[in-house]
C-alpha positions in Angstrom: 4.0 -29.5 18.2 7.4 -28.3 19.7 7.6 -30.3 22.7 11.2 -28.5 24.0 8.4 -25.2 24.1 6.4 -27.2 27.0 6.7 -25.8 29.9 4.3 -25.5 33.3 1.6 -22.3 33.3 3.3 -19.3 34.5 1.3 -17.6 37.8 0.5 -14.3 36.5 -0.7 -11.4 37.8 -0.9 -7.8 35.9 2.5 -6.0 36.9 0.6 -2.4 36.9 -1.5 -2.8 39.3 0.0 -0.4 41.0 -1.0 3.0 43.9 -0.9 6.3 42.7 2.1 6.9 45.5 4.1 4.0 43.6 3.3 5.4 40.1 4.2 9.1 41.0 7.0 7.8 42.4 8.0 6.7 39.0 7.7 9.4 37.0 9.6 11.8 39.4 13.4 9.6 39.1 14.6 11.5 36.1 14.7 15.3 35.0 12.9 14.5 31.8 9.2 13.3 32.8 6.3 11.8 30.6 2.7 10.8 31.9 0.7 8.7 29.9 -3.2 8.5 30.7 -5.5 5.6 29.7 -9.1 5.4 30.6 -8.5 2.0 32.6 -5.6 -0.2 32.6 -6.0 -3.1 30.2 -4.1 -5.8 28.4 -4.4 -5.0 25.3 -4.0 -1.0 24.1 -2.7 0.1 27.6 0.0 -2.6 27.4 1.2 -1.7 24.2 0.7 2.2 24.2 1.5 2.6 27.9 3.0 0.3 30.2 5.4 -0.9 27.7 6.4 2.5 26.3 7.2 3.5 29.9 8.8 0.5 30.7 11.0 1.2 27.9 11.8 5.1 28.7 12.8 4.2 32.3 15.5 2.4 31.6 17.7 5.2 30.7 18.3 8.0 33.5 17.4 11.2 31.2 13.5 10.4 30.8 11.2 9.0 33.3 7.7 7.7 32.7 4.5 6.9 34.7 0.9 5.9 34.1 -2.4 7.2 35.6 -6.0 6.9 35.0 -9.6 7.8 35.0 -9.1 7.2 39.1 -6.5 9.4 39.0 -8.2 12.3 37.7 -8.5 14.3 40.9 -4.8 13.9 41.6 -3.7 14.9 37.7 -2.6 18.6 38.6 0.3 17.4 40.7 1.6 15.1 37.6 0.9 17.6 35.0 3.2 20.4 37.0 6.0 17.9 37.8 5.8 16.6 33.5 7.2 18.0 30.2 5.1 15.7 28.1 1.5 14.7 28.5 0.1 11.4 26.0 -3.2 10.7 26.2 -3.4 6.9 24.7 -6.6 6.4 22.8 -8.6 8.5 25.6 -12.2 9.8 24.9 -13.3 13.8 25.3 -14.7 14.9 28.3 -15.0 18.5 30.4 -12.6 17.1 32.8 -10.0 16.0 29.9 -10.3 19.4 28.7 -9.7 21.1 31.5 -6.1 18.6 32.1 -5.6 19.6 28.0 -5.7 23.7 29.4 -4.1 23.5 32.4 -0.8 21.3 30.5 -0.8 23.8 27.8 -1.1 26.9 30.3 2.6 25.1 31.6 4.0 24.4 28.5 3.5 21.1 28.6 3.3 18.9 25.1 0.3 17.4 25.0 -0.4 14.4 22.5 -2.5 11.5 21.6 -1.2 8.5 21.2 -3.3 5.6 19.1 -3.4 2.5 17.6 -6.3 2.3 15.3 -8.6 4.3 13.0 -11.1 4.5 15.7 -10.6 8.2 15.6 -12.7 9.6 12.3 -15.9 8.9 12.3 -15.9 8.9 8.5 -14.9 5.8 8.6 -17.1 3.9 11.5 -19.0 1.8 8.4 -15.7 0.3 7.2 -14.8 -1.1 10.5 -17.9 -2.2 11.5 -18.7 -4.0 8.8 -15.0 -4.9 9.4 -15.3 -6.4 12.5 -18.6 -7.9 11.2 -20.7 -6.1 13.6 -24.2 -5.1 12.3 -24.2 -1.9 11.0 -27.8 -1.5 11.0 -28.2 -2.0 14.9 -29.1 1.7 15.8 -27.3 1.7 19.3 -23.9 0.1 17.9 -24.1 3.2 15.3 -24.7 5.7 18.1 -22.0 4.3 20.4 -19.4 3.8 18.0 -20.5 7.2 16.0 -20.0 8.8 19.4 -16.5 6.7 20.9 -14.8 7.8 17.6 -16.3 11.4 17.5 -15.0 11.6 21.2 -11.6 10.5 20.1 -11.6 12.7 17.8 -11.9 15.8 19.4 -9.4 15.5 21.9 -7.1 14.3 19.3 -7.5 18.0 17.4 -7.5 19.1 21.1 -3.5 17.8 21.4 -0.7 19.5 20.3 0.4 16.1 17.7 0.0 12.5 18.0 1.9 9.3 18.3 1.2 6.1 16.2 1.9 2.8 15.5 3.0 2.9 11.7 3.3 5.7 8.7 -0.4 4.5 6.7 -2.4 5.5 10.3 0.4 8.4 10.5 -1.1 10.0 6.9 -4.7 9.3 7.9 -4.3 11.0 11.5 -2.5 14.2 9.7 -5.4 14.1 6.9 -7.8 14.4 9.9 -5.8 16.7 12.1 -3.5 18.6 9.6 -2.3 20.9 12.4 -0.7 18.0 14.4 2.7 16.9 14.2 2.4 12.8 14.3 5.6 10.6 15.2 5.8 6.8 14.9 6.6 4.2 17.5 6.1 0.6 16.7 4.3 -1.6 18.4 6.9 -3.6 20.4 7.6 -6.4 23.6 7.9 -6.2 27.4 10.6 -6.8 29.4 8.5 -9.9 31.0 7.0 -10.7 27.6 10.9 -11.1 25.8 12.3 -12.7 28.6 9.9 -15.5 28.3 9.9 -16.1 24.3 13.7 -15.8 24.4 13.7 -18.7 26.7 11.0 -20.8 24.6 13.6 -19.8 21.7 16.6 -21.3 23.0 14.8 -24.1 23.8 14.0 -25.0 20.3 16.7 -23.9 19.0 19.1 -26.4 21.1 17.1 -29.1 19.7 17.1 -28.1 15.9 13.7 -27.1 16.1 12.5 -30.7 15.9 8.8 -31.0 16.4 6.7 -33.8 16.5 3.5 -34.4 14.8 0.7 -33.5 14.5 2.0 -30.3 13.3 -0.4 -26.7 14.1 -1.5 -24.3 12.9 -2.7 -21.2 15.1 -4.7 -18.7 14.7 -4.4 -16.3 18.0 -7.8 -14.1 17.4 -8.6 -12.9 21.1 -12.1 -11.6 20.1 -14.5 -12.5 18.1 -14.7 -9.6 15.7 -12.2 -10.9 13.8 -14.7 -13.7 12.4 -13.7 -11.5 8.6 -10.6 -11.9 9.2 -11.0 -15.6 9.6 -13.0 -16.6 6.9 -10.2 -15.4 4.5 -8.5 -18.2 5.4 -10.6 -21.1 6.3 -11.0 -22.6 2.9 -7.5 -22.9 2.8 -7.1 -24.6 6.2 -10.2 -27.0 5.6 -8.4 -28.3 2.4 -4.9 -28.6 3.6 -7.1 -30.7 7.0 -8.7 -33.0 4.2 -5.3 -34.2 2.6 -2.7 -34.0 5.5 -4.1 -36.1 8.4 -1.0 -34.9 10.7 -2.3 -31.4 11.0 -4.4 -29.5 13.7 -6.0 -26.2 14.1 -5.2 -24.3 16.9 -7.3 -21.0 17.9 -6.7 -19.0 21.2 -9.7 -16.4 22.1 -13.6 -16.7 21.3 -13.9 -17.3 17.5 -15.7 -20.2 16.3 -14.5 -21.7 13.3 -17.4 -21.7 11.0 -19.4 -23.4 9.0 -16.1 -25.0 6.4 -14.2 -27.0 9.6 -17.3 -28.3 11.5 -16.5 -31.4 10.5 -13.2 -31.4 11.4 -14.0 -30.4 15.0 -11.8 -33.1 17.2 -8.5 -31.6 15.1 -9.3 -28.6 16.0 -7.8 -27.2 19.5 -9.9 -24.4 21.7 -8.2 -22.2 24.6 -9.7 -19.2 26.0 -8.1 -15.6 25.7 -4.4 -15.9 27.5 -2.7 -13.4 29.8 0.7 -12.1 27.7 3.3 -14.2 29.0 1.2 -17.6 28.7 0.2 -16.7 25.4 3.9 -16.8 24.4 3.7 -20.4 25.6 0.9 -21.1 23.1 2.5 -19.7 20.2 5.9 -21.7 20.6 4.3 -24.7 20.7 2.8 -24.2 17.3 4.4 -24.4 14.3 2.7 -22.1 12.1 1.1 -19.0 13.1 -1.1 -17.4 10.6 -2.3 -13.8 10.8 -5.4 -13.4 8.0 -7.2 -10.1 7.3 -9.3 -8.5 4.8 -7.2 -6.1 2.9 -8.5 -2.3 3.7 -7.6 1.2 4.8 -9.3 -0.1 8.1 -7.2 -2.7 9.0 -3.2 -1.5 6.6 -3.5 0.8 10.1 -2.9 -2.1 12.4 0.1 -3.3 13.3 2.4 -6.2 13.0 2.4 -7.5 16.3 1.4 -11.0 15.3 4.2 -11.5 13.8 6.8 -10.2 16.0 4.9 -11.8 18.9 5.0 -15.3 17.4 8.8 -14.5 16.0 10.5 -14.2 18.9 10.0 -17.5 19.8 11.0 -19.4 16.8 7.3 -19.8 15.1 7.2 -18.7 11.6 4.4 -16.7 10.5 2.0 -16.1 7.1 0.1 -13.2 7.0 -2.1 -10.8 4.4 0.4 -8.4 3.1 -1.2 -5.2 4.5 1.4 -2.2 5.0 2.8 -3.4 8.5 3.3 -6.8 7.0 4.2 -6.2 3.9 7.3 -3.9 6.0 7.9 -6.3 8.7 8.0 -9.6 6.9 10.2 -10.5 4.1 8.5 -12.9 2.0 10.0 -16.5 2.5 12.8 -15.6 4.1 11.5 -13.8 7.9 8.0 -15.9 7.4 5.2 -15.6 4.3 2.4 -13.4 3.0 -0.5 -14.7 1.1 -2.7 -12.6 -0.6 -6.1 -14.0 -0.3 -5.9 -16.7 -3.2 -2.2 -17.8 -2.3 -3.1 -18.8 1.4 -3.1 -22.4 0.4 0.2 -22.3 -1.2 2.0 -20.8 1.2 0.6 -22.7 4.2 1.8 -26.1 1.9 5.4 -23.9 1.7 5.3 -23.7 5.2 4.0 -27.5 6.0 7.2 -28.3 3.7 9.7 -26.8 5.7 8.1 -29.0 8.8 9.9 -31.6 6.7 13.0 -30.1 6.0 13.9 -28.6 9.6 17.1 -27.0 9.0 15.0 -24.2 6.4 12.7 -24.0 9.2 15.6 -23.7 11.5 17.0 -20.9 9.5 13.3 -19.3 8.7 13.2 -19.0 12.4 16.5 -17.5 13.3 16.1 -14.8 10.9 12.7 -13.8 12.1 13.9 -13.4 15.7 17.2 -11.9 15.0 14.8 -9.4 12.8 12.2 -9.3 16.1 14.7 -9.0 18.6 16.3 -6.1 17.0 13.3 -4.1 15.8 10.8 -4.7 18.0 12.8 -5.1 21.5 12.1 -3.9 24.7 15.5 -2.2 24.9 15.4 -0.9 21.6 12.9 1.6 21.8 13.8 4.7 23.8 15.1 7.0 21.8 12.5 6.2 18.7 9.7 7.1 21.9 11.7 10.2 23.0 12.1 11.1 18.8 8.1 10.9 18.7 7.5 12.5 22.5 9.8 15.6 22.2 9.9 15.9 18.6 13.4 15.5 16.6 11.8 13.5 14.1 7.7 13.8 13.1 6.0 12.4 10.5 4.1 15.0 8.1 1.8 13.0 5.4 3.6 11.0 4.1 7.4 12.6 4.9 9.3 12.5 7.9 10.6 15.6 8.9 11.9 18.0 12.2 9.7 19.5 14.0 11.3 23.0 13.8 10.3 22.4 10.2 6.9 22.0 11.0 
């Protein structure tokens, strides 16, 4: 464990819980204004889609950016005539959505659809259940996920184009909606969120990144659908438990480890899901961050933000090569990717470095120079404002302008 990442529980509270006064507010401070909608503040597609994309376009003082929500609706016609960009992030259809959909259009307004995840085609609902390991013969799970995707769906072809997380969900969204434009923005950090990790950096940085053992390994799951995901894996972790006795599991979030590591249940450590900022706590402490999944079109459309999450504060990471990896991650020098029969090699590659700090030390330097520069807070405005207002789009599998489109 890397003691210098210790540090007392942070008192959190979610910064956007905010009025609809404070948030209008917001959007009106610049000539250039964006709304997102979301159906209900969250922490997990709002913060990433939303809050942190406006965080990061109000820091200039060409474009502001604001947030509102299903609560909001009656109030919507006052943002959507003060706005000259309209993102609906991962929203569902309804008659009143439609009706916010005509009335931006009517103003000129761009209207998009920002998302995250094929949750959008319904062609592909059996993939990700099965994915998630759901049971695919439960007849309401079909109809409700039948109808969420369906309902994403149509007000995606609804919008004028669509913003996403990388270019493989980019190509699947234009092969579903061919008339839509679709830009990129990456996943990326908070303000809060940075400020933390780059603290729990410097901390283990000043001490060489000297840890002490037993060493971890974590696995930071959140739900429980990603039991799949796991199991790829486990095999590998339950051998490298039976020969090393100086290693522990760690797992944030509800999975259970399975059948494999029951045995080995007092080395393994349990905490329940983490707000964002004490999560980055967690994942300095560990030395090894491992992010698993079963290669498909279902989840090369997710991103890479457990690597860049565990990065930026000095813990190297192993994950499946899917596209994000595979273009975030360079193999054994930013972290490791393991195809499914390599996960035992490279977690021993990785256990090595433990004992040889200063190619841990410089494993971990490059992966947050990489994460500070790619996926930083202050780094993402004009890539947002590219995909909002349409200098660069992505068409297929090309980037081009959108007067070309």
């Amino acid at each position: 464990m890397f003691e210098s990442a210790l540090v007392n529980r942070i008192e959190y509270s979610d910064p956007w819980n905010l009025e609809f006064d404070q948030r209008f507010s917001m959007l009106n401070s610049a000539p250039t204004r964006v709304a997102y909608f979301y159906e209900k503040p969250d922490t997990s597609t709002f913060r990433y889609r939303v809050f942190n994309m406006v965080q990061a376009l109000n820091v200039g003082k060409s474009v502001s950016a604001s947030w509102f929500h299903n609560e909001d609706i009656k109030r919507m016609h006052e943002v959507i005539d003060r706005v000259d960009a309209l993102v609906f992030c991962r929203t569902k259809y309804t008659p009143a959505i439609a009706q916010l959909v005509a009335r931006a259009k009517n103003r000129g307004v761009r209207v998009l659809y920002d998302v995250d995840d094929l949750v959008f085609n319904a062609d592909y609902v059996h993939l990700v259940l099965d994915t998630l390991d759901q049971d695919v013969n439960f007849e309401p799970l079909l109809d409700n996920f039948f109808a969420y995707c369906s309902r994403n769906g149509a007000l995606l072809r609804a919008c004028d184009g669509a913003i996403t997380t990388n270019e493989f969900l980019a190509t699947q969204i234009k092969a579903f909606a061919p008339h839509a434009t679709v830009g990129v923005v990456p996943n990326f950090l908070n303000r809060e969120q940075q400020e933390v990790s780059e603290q729990l950096f410097a901390r283990k940085e000043v001490t060489d990144f000297a840890s002490q053992a037993p060493y971890h390994i974590g696995y930071f799951s959140g739900t429980p659908t990603h039991r799949r995901d796991f199991a790829v894996v486990s095999p590998a972790v339950t051998r490298l438990l039976e020969q090393y006795d100086d290693i522990r599991l760690v797992i944030v979030g509800f999975l259970e480890p399975g059948p494999s590591l029951e045995r080995y249940r007092d080395r393994i450590d349990q905490y329940p899901l983490q707000d964002f900022l004490n999560l980055q706590h967690l994942i300095a402490q560990t030395e090894i961050n491992i992010a698993p999944l079963i290669d498909n079109t279902f989840t090369n459309c997710k991103s890479e933000l457990k690597f860049f999450e565990a990065a930026i504060t000095g813990t190297i990471s192993i994950a499946t090569p899917t596209f994000t990896f595979k273009n975030s991650i360079i193999d054994g020098e930013t972290g490791f990717l393991a195809s499914s029969h390599e996960w035992e090699s490279k977690l021993s590659q990785a256990l090595t470095l433990l004992r040889n700090r200063s190619e841990y030390a410089k494993m971990a330097i490059a992966g947050f120079n990489y994460a500070r520069q790619k996926y930083g807070w202050d780094q993402q405005s004009d890539v947002i404002e590219a995909a909002l207002f349409g200098e660069r789009v992505v068409s297929g599998t090309e980037t081009r302008t959108l007067e070309a489109a």
